[in-house]
N, C-alpha and C positions, 0 to 999 in steps of 0.2 A: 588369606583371602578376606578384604575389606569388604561386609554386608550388614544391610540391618537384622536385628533382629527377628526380623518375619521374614524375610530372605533366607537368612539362615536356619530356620525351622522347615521351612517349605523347603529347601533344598536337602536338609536330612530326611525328609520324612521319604524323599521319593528315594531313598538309598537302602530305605528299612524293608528286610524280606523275611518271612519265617518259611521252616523244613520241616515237615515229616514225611517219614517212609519213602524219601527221595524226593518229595513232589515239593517245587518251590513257586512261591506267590510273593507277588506284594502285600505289605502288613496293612500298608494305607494309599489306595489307588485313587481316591480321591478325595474331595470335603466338600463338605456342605456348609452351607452359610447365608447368613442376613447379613448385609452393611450397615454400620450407621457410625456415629462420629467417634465410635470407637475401636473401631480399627476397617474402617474404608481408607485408613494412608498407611494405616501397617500390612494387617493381612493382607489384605484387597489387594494394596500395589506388590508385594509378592507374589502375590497370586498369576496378577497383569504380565510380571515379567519371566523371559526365559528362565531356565535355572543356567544358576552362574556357570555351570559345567560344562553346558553349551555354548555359554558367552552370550552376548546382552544384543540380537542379532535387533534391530529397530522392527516392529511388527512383524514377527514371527507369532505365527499362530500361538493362540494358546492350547489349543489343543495337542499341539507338538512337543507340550512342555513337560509334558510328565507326572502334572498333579491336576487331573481336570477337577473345574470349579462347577458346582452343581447348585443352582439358587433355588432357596426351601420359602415357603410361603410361611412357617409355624417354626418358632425354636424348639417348641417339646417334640412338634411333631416329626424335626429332621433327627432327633435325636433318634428315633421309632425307628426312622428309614438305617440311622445306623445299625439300632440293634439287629431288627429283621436281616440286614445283607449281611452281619458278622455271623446269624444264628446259621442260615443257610448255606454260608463257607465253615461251619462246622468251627468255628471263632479264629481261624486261620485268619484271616483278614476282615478289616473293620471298614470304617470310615472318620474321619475327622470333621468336625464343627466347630464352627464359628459365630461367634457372636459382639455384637457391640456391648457397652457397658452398659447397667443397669437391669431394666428389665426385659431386653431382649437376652441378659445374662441368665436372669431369674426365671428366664421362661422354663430353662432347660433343667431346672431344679428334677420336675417329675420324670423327666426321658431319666436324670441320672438316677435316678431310685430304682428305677423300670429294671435297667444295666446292672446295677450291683446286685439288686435281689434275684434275677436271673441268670446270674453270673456269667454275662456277656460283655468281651470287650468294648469301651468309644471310647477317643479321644474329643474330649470337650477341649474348648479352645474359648472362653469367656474375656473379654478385655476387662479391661479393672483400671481405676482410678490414677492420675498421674502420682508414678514413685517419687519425683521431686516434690508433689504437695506445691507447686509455687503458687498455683491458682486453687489451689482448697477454700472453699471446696467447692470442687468441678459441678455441671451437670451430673445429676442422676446421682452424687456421690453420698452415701450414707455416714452420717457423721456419728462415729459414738465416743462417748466422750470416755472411753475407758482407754481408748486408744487409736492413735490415728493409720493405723498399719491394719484396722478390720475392714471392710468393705464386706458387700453385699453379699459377694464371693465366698467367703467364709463357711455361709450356708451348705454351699459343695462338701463339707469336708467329710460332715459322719455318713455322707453319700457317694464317696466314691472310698474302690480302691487306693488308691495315691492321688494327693494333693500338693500343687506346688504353683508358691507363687513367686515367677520371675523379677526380683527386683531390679537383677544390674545384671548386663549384658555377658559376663562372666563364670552368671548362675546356668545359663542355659544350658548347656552340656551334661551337666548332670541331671538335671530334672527332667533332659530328654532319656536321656538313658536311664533311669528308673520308670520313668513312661513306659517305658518299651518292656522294660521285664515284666512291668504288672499286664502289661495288655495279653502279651504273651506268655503267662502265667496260668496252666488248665488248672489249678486250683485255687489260685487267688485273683482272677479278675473282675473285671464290673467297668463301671464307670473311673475313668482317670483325667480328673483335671489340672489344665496348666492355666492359669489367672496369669494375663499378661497386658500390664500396665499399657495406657496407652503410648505414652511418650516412649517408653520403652519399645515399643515395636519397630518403633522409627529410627532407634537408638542404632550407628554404625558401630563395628568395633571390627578386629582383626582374630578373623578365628583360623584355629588349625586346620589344615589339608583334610586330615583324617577323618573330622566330624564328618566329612560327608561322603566317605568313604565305603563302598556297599558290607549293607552289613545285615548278614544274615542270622535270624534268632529261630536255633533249633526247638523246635517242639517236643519233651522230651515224651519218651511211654514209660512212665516207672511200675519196675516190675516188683511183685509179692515180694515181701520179704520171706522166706524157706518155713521159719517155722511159723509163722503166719500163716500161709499157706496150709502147710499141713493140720495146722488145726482148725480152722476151717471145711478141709473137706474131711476131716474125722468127724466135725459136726453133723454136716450135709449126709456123711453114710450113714450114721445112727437115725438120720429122718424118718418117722411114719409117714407124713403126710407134708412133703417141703413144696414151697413156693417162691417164684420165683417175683419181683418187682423189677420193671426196665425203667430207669427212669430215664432222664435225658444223656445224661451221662453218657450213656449206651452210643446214643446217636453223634452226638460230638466228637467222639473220640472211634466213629466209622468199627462199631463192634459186633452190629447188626448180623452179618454171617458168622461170627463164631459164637452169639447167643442162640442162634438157631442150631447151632451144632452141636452146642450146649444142652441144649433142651431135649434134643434129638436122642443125645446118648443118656441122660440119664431119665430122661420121661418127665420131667419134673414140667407142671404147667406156669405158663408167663403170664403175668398181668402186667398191665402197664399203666403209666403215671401222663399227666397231659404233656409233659415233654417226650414219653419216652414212648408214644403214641406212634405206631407202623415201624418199629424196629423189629419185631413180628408179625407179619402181615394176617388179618381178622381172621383169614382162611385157614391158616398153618394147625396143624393137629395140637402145640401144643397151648396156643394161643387162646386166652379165656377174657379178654377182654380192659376195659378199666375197672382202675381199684379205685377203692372209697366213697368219697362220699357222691363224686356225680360217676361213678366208675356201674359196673352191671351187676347185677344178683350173684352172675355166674362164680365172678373174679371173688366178691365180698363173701359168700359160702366159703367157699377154698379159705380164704384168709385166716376164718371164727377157727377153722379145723386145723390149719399148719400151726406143726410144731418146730418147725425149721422156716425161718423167712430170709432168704437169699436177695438182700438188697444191694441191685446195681446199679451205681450213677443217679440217685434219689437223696433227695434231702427231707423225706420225708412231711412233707405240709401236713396242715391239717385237715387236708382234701384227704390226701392220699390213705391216711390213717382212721379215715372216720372220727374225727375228734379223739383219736386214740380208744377209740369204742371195737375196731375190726377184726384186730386180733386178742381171740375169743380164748385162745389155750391156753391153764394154766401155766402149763410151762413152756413157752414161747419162746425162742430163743433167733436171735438175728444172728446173719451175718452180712457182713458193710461192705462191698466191696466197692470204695470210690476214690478216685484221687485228692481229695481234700480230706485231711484227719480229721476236720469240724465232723465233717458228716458219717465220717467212718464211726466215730465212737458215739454215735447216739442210740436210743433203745440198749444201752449197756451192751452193744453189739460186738460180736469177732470181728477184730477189723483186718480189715485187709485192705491196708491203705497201699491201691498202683489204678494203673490206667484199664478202661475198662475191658479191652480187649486184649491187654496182655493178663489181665488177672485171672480170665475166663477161658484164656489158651492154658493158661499155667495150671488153672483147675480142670479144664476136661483131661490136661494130658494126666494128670494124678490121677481124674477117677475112673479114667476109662477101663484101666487094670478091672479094678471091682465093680467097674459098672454092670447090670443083668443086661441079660438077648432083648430084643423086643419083644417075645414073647413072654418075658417073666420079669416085664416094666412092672414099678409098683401100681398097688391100683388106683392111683391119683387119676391116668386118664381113664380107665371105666366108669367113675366115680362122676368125671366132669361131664364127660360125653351126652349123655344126655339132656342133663343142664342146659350147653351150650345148644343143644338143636332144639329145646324148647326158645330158648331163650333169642335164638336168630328168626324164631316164628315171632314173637313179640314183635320184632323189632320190623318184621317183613309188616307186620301189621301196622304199627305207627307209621312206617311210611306211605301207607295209602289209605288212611282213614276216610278220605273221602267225602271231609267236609263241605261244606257249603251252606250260604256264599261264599265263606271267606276261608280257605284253607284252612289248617294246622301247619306250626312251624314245624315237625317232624315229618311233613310230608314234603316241603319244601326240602329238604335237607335228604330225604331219600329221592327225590326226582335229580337233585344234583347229583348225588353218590350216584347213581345208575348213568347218567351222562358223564360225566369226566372221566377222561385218561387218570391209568394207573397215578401217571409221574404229575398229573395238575397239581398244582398245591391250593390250600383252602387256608386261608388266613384270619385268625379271628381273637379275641382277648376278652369280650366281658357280658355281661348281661344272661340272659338263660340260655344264649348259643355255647357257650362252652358246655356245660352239664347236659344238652343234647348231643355235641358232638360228641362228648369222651364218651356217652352211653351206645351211641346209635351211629357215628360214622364207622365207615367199613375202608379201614387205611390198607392200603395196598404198597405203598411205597415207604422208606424210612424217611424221605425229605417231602412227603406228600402233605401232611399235618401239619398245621403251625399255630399252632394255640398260647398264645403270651397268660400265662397264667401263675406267675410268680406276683407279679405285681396286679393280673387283670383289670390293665389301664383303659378306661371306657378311650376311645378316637384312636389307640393304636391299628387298628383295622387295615385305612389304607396307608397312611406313614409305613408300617412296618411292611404293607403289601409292597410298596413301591422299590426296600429295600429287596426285599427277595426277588422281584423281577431285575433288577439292577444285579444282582449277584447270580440269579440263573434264567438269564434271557432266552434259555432253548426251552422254560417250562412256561405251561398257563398259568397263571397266579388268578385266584378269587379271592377277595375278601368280601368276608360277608362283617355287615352291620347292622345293627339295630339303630332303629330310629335315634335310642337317645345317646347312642355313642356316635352319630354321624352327625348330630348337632354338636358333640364335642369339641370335633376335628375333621373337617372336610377340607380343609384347604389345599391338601398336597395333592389334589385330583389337577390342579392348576400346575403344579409341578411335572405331574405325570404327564400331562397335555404337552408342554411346552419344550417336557424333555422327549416326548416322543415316545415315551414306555408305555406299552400300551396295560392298563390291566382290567381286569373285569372285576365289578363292584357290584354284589346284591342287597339292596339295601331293603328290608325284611322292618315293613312298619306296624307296627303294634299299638300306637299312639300312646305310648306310654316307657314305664320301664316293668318291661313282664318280669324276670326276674326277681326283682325287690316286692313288684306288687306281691309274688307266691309266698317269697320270704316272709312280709308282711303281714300276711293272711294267716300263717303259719305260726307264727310268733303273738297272734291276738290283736294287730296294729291293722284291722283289714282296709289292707291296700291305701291308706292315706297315704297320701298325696305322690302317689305312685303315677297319675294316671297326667299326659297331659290334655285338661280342660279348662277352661274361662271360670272364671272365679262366679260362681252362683250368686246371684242375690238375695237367694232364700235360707240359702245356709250360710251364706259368707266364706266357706269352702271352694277349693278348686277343681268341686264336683258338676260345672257344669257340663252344657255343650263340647262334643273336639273340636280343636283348635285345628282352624282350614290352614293348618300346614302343609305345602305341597314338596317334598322333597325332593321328587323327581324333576323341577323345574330347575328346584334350584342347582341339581349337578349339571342339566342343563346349561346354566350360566354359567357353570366354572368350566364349560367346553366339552364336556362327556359327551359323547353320544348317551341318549335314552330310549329304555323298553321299557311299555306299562304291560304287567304282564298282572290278568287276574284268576284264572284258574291256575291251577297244577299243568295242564296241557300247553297253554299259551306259556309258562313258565318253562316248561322243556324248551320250548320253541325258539323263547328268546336267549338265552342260555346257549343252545348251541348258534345261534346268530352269533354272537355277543363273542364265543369261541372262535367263531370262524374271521372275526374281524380283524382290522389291523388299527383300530384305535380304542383308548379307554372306552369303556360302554359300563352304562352302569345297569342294572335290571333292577323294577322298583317293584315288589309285592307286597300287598296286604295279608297281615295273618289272623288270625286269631288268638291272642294272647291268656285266653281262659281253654283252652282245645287241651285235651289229657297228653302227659308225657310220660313214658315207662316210668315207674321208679328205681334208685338204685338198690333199695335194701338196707341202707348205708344212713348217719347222719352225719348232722355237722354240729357245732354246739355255736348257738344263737341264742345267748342270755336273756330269758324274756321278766318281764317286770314281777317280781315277787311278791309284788302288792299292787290291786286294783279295783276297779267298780265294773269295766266291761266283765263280762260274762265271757268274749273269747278270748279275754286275757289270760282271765283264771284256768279256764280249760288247759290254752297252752303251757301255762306252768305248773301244772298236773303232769302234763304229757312232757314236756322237760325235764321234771325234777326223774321223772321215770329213766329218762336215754344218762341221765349224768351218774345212774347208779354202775355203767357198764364201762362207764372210763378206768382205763389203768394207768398207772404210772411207765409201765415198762422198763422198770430198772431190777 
């Protein structure tokens, strides 16, 4: 079959399907894309045309074709939309991008960091330089003189997964078919780039039948290896005091009901990690909340006192670990149970490298033998039970503080939790809404939570919102943003509009970055240049006046509906408008960025200046030098 290049890619891709547990999907149901003069005559007109397997019918829909085309306003930010719809089909299915050359290429540099560090599949799709070189060098082309085969493109490499750059029409087949294993790969995915020259796109040649032939790529569940297994749960029975960790793992790989079955039979309580967040829901007996450092008092006690730590589907950050400060027991001893051996063998852990729900079938059905009645659980939950019913008073209280004028962000955040359905999802990545939600939201559902905090990319918000409305258009989607991540990236609310996905955006202003400010304050650096103001004349600082920045105008202009909403009341109000609508709406409140938030218990390690003249420097590196005495190694 005579095609070009971009023909030929677009007609495989719509051939590519993954399998588990019987249930089959497309791998890549559509792409997203910006044109420009590097591949508007390759992709684009692929794109344009039927797939060859239908035959080249004149004006037939494109929407009949098989690979619908979806136009992103932002390259980082279509990358967002990939990750978010690959997280929410549990990485079963992605989406694919496109880009011209240069730096609508280079945009996408951070979406692929975002993907590999979270280990979510996207096929990036970047154009790249002519492989004949006839016109070297082209626009946008980066000339080094070490060699003329590098290009801008190159930067992709120590950020993605697999990397491949198309140079002749012959290369393609392979490079797709390694595409494909790494996307489809539960423990080595991320980001996967194809660099594909421009001339090259256009390039025809004669490919096999077969390429484009359906093809389906089974998702596997690898199970415990035997004696792994059993030493593992010889671990786990010697436990006084085990804990468990859910990280995301959990939820990817759909393990949610047999950790709860898990926890059931042997009493052991769950904390969880900001992925692995509603894989037991807030309520569940044996559920104690987030770990580490924005995690709850309840979860971080438990930690200092386990001497067994049953890590599932966690890569352990330095969130999760407290700076490696949480787990307090001399003799501490992990066990790993993930599908990637990077992560199984860390904390000098028992690994138990398989999938997380066949690992956790494999260990309940072992320990149930010698698991105790419910009446003779060990006393891990009498232990917590209290804890946790002081500790949900806390939190009944942060959410109704009752400020005024201007709220508190944890009240915002408990008027939403008490409005939305189980199944809404709450979509969010950076600034101090993460370490209020992992402390204080009350997840009900395992797809409810969507917190990007591998990378915590400030403008993922509504980019990855968009994705999860696109991949579960029967759920509500919120993202909430902060002021200074909605100046990041706001442009896919234009996308959302024009594609008609409705979502709902809270954009929660602070006039600053509350966050960094606390961090700052904390660290002895108080709050420079955290805040945004007009540059003073009297200090030469950018401590003066707020900047009459009006954010709600301007989602306004990119087609949102808008709600000003200023109390907590009027905030209910518009929140469930906003839910009941059938178009984006965005709801714009004012907070209080100095208003108290629980603490975790927990720290992070934030190197502060070992030498200074401020008086709240010194202080902080007093009080640091003190938290770095509780770090361990854990080996």
């Amino acid at each position: 079959m005579r095609l070009t290049v971009s023909q030929a890619l677009v007609n495989f891709l719509t051939a590519q399907y993954t399998e588990r547990d019987g249930s089959e999907q497309r791998l890549i149901p559509a792409v997203l894309g910006i044109f420009g003069h590097g591949n508007v005559a390759g992709l684009a007109q692929a794109l344009l045309e039927p797939p060859a397997s239908r035959g080249f019918c004149q004006g037939e829909s494109r929407i009949s074709s098989g690979l619908p085309y979806h136009l992103a306003r932002n390259e980082q930010g279509m990358v967002h939309t990939a990750v978010g719809y690959a997280r929410m089909r549990n990485r079963l299915s992605t989406l694919a991008c496109t880009t011209s050359i240069g730096p609508g290429a280079t945009n996408m540099l951070t979406g692929a960091a975002l993907a590999t560090i979270n280990r979510i599949p996207v096929l990036l799709l970047p154009s790249d330089h002519f492989a004949t070189r006839v016109a070297t060098p082209v626009l946008q082309e980066l000339e080094d003189p070490r060699g003329h085969d590098i290009s801008v493109n190159d930067a992709f490499r120590p950020l993605s997964k697999y990397f491949d750059r198309v140079q002749r029409p012959e290369q393609l087949p392979s490079a797709l078919l390694a595409a494909m294993r790494v996307l489809t790969d539960p423990a080595e995915t991320g980001a996967v780039t194809l660099a594909l020259p421009q001339d090259v796109q256009a390039e025809a040649y004669d490919w096999p039948d077969e390429l484009f032939a359906k093809r389906v790529w089974h998702i596997p569940r690898p199970v415990p290896e035997p004696a792994a297994l059993h030493r593992a749960a010889a671990l786990l029975r010697s436990a006084h005091r085990p804990l468990i960790i859910a990280g995301g793992g959990v939820i990817y790989s759909e393990a949610s009901a047999a950790l709860r079955r898990f926890a059931e039979v042997t009493g052991i309580p769950v904390a969880d990690t900001q992925a692995g967040k509603g894989a037991v829901p807030w309520d569940h007996p044996a559920a104690v909340g987030g770990i580490g450092a924005t995690g709850s008092p309840v979860a971080n006690e438990l930690a200092r006192d386990a001497d067994v730590v049953l890590g599932i589907g966690t890569r352990y950050s330095d969130f999760t670990t407290a700076s490696r400060t949480v787990f307090a027991h001399p003799d501490v001893r992990f066990v790993n149970l993930n599908v990637a051996r990077f992560d199984a063998a860390k904390h000098a852990g028992e690994m138990l490298v398989a999938d997380a729900r066949a690992g956790l079938e494999a260990l309940t059905e072992l320990l149930t033998e010698s698991a105790t009645h419910p009446d003779k659980i060990p006393d891990s939950r009498k232990r917590y039970e209290g804890a946790r019913a002081r500790w949900n008073a806390v939190v009944d209280h942060a959410y109704r503080l009752g400020l005024a004028p201007v709220p508190a962000q944890t009240e915002v955040l408990g008027a939403l939790n008490e409005v939305l359905e189980p199944t809404d999802v709450v979509v969010q990545a950076a600034g101090s809404l993460p370490g209020d939600l992992q402390r204080l939201w009350r997840a009900r559902d395992d797809k409810a939570y969507h917190v990007e905090y591998g990378y915590s990319c400030m403008g993922y918000e509504i980019a990855g919102a968009l994705g999860v409305k696109m991949a579960a258009p029967e759920r509500e989607v919120f993202a909430l943003v902060g002021d200074g991540s909605y100046l990041m990236m706001a442009q896919e609310i234009v996308t959302a509009v024009s594609e008609g996905v409705k979502l709902n955006i809270v954009i929660v202003q602070n006039h600053g970055f509350a966050s960094i400010g606390a961090l700052s304050e904390s660290v002895g650096s108080q709050r420079f240049g955290t805040a945004y103001r007009y540059r003073s004349e009297e200090t030469g600082r950018l401590d003066g006046d707020r900047l009459p920045v009006d954010l709600a105008a301007n989602a306004a202009s990119l087609g949102a509906d808008v709600i000003r909403a200023r109390t907590i009341a009027e905030f209910r109000d518009a929140i469930a408008t906003a839910r009941a609508a059938t178009r984006t709406t965005v709801v714009h409140i004012e907070t209080d960025p100095l208003a108290p938030s629980p603490d975790s218990g927990a720290w992070w390690d934030v190197p502060v200046a070992e030498v200074s003249t401020l008086e709240s420097t010194q202080g902080a590196r007093k009080t640091y030098e003190q938290h770095m005495t509780a770090q361990r190694p854990l080996i």
